[in-house]
N, C-alpha and C positions, 0 to 999 in steps of 0.2 A: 638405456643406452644414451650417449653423452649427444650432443646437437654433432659434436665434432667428430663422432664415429659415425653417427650417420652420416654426414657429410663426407668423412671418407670412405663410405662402404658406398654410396652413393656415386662418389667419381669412380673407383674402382671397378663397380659392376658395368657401370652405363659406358666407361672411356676407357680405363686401363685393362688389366689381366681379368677381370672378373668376369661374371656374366650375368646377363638380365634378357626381359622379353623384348623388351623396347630399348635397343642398341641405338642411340641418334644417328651412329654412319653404319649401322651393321656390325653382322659379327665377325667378318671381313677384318675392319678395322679396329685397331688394337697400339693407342698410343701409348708411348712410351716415357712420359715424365709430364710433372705440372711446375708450373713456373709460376709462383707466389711472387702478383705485383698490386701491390698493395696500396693507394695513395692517401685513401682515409677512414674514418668511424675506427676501429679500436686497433688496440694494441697488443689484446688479450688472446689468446687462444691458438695461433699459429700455430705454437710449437706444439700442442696438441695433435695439432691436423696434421702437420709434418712429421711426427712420430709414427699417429695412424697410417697414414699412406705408406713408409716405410716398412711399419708392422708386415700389414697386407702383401708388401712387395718381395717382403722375404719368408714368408710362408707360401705366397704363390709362385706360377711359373715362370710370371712377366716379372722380369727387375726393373722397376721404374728412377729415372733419373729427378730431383726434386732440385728446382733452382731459384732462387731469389733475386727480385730485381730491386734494390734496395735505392731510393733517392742517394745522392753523391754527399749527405752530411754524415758522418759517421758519430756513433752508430746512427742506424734508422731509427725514426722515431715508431713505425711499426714495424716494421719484423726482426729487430735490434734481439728482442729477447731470442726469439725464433732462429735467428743465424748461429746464436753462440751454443744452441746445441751440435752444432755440427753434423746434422742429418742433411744439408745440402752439399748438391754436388758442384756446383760453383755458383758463386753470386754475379751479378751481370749489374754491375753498378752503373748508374743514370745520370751521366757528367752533363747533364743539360736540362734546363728549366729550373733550374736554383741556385740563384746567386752566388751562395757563399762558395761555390764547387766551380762553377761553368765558367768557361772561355767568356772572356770578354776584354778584345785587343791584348789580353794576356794571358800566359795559362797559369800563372802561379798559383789560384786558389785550386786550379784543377792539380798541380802536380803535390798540394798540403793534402787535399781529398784523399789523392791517388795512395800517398805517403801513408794517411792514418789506415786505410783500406788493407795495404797489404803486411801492413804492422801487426793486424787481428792475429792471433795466432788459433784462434777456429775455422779461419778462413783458408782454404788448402789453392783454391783456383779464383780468378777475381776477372771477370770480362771490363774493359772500358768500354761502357753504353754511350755514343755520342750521336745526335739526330743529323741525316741525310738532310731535311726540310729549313730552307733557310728561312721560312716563318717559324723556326721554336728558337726560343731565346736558349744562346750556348752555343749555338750554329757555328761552326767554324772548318774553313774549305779544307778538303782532306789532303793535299799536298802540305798546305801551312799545317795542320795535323800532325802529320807525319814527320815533317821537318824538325817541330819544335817541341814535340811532345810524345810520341811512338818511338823517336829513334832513342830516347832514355828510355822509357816505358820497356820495349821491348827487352833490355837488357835486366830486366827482373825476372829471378825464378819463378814468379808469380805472375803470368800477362796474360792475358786475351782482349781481342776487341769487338764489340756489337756495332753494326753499322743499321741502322732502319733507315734503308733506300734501295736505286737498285744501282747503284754506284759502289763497290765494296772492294777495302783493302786486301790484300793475301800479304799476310808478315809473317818472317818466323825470325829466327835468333840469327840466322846467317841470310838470309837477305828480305828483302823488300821491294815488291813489286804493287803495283797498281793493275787492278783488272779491272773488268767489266761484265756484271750477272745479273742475269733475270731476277737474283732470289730478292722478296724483301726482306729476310731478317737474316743476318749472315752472321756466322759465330767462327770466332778460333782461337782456340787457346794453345799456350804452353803450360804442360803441368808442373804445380809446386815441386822443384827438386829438394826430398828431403834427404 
């Protein structure tokens, strides 16, 4: 058996639909997707693991959701190969902490990022990943966000936004509001209209 099956029979038994003796949260708990973030050592094998786990998910009872958090250069330089299978369920792209992509007094590198990102045609759903924490470089406040870069963004059949804080937008195609939640990681997309 491959390092990459056991690796995925190993998350499946321990975390997702599978089962083992030593549950880390119990047999209670029964998560529901793994989200491949990846930032270095190889480039190799992903698509592997992200087949396996999908294997598993569609021979058991738990359907697991498999998501990609891919740095804002397109493609990634790891899980580039791994994405253009199309075994994830949306990518959740990382418009911050790399230059060529992130807000800096401007968004234009972010809205080229944004451009090649929903251009993928293996790509069906695409989150904007932008950091909460004004110590990560990219930072940029969520009204000038929203202003100057969501209000186009959102008009793509392709949108979502990641927010890691506990400040977090609510957008959808007809409007745009600001709230306020506990959650730290907060997701919302619109799906690809094909």
């Amino acid at each position: 058996m491959s390092l990459n099956m056991k690796l995925a029979n190993y998350l499946w038994n321990n975390y997702l639909g599978g089962s083992d003796l030593h549950r880390p949260f119990g047999d209670e708990a029964i998560l529901d997707g793994v989200d491949f973030f990846i930032e270095e050592n190889t480039t190799k094998y992903w698509d592997v693991l992200a087949e396996a786990l999908k294997n598993l998910s569609s021979n058991g009872s738990t359907q697991i959701e498999l998501s990609a958090t891919p740095k804002c250069h397109h493609p990634d330089k790891y899980l580039g190969a791994a994405i253009q299978t199309r075994l994830f369920d949306h990518v959740q792209v990382r418009f911050y902490s790399e230059r060529c992509c992130q807000y800096d007094r401007s968004f234009d590198a972010m809205k080229c990022g944004w451009d090649e990102w929903i251009a993928d045609d293996k790509v069906d759903k695409v989150f904007v990943g932008v950091t909460a924490s004004t110590e990560e470089e990219g930072y940029v406040e969520a009204d000038h966000l929203m202003d100057n870069f969501l209000i186009n963004a959102v008009n793509s059949t392709m949108f979502g936004v990641s927010w890691c804080g506990t400040s977090t937008l609510t957008i959808t195609s007809r409007t745009m509001k600001r709230s306020m939640s506990g959650i730290l990681w907060f997701k919302l997309l619109l799906l690809h209209e094909s």
